[in-house]
C-alpha positions, -999 to 999 in steps of 0.1 A, spaced: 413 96 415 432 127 402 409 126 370 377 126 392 392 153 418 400 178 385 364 170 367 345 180 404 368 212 408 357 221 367 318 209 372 318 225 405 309 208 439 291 174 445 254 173 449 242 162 483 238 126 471 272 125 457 288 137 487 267 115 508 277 83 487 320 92 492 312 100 530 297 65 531 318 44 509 352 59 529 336 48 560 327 13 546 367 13 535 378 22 569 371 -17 584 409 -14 569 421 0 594 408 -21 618 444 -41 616 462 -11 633 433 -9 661 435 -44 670 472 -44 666 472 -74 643 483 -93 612 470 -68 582 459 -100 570 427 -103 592 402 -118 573 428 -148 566 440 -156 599 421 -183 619 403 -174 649 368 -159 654 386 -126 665 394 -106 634 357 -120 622 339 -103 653 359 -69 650 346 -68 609 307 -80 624 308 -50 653 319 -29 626 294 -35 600 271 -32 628 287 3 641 288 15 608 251 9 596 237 23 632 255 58 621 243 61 590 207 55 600 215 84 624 230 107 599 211 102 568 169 102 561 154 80 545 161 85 502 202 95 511 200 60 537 194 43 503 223 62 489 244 55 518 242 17 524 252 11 488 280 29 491 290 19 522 289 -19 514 311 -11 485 335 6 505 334 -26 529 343 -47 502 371 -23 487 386 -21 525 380 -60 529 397 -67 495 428 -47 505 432 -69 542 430 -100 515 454 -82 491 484 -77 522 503 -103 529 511 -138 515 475 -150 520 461 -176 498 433 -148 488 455 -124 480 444 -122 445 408 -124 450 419 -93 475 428 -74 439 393 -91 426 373 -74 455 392 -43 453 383 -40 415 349 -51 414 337 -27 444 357 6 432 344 0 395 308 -4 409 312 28 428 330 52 407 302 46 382 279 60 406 301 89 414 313 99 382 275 100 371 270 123 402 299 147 387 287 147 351 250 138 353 234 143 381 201 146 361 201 111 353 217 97 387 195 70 404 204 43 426 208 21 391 239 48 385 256 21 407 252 -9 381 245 -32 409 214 -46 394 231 -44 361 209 -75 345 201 -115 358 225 -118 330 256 -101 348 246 -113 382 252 -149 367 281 -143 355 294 -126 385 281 -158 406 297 -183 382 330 -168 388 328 -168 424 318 -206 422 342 -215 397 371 -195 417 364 -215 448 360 -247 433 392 -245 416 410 -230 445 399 -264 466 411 -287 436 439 -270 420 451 -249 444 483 -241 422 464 -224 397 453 -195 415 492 -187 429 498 -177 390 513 -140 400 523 -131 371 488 -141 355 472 -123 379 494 -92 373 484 -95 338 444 -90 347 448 -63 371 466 -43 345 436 -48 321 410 -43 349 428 -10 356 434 -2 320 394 -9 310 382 10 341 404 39 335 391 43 299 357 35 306 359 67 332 381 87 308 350 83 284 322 90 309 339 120 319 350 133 281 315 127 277 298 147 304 263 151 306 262 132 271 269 101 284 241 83 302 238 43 312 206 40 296 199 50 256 182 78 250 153 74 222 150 108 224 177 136 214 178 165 241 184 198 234 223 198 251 230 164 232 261 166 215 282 144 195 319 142 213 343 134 193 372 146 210 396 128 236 391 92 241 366 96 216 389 100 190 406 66 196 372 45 197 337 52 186 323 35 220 353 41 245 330 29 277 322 -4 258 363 -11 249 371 -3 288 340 -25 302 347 -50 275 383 -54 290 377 -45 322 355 -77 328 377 -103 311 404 -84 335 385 -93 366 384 -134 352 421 -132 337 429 -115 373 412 -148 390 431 -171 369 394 -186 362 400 -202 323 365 -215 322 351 -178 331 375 -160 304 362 -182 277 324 -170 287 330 -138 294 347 -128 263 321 -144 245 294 -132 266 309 -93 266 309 -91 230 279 -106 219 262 -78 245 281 -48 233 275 -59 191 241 -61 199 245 -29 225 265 -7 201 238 -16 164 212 -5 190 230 25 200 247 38 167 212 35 150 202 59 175 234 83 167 223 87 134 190 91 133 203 121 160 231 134 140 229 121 107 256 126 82 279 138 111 276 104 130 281 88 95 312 107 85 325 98 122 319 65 117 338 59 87 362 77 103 366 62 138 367 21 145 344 7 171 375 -2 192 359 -35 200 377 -66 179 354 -76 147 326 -53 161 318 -30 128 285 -15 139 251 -11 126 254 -18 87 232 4 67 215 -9 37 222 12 5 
């Protein structure tokens, strides 16, 4: 959060769609409050009762009604997004309080919504050029909505069967330290980056592209590839899902070989020798991941 606040006060203010989408996500994340209004358990969505359940429903509800009031039509779009993510984030800490069985899908929820999110806002800070409703990643691919599905079934299933498995805490621990380890770096690159970075490659080279070397970039080659990499085994080690660590790893870094040969033969074809020399230089940061090989 400190990294973001610094980067807006050095880039100057948010645009309108940036400050629209943190108005909107902090009033999604304010359902968790609703604990201290009702004068309840904190752990709401876990207690029994239809109570807590019709206080989240009248929220939703309240929530949506204002920002069809506030916002037109393109910023609504904006809005909702954000808002749903900030539900989640605020619903994901009322799971995380507590001794409830869900705590640790509480951390899941928590994770999942704030990484969705900041990607939107830290394109919004850096890039607004490029920013689109895509910026949030929540059509990412089929692919990643599968695999975000199978982990939610396989969670829920196991939880009914094995119940033991998911009360690993020190497993758990483990997951959210890598989920907050990948998303950290991955940020730490978009904003080294600056208007350089962009979630789509770029065929074309524009006249401010630069090659960054610097920061994070001197660790890694593709820093935001090494944070998403870990970042989404994290979210599965963080679950205690084994099945969904297995296929995520697997699945992760047969995208981002594929991803970063696609992208570094870009890089060169951009900046030539001075990619190559970096190359040689700088590892991928991904395990057995090498690169495009070029033929001599």
């Amino acid at each position: 959060a400190a990294m973001m606040a610094a980067a807006v006060a050095r880039r100057g203010r948010l645009g309108q769609e940036g400050r629209a989408s943190l108005c909107s996500f902090l009033l999604g994340a304010s359902v968790a409050a609703l604990p201290l209004l009702l004068g309840s358990s904190p752990s709401l969505l876990a207690a029994p009762g239809l109570r807590g359940r019709l206080a989240l429903a009248l929220h939703v509800a309240g929530v949506n009604a204002a920002l069809l009031l506030i916002y037109p039509r393109p910023l609504y779009k904006i809005a909702v997004r954000a808002c749903f993510l900030g539900f989640a984030f605020g619903c994901g800490l009322l799971l995380s309080v507590g001794r409830s069985a869900w705590r640790h899908f509480g951390w899941y929820m928590c994770s999942l919504s704030l990484f969705h999110y900041s990607e939107y806002l830290v394109t919004a800070i850096n890039n607004p050029r490029s920013l689109s409703l895509d910026s949030f990643l929540l059509n990412h691919s089929f692919e990643y909505n599968l695999a975000a599905l199978s982990s939610w079934v396989e969670f829920t299933l196991e939880k009914l069967f094995f119940p033991e498995l998911k009360q690993i805490t020190w497993l758990s621990t483990v997951g959210l330290l890598m989920v907050i380890f990948g998303d950290c770096l991955r940020k730490a690159a978009m904003l080294t980056a600056g208007s350089n970075f962009n979630h789509i490659v770029q065929n074309e080279k524009s006249d401010t592209h630069t090659l960054v070397t610097s920061g994070v970039y001197g660790w890694f080659r593709h820093p935001s590839y090494v944070g998403w990499f870990y970042w989404s085994i994290g979210t599965q080690v963080l679950l205690c899902n084994p099945i969904c660590v297995v296929g995520y790893a697997l699945a992760s870094w047969r995208f981002f070989r594929e991803r970063i040969e696609e992208e570094e033969i870009t890089l060169i074809h951009f900046f030539g020798e001075e990619y190559l020399e970096y190359k040689r230089k700088v590892p991928s940061g991904l395990p057995f991941i090498k690169g495009v090989k070029l033929e001599l």
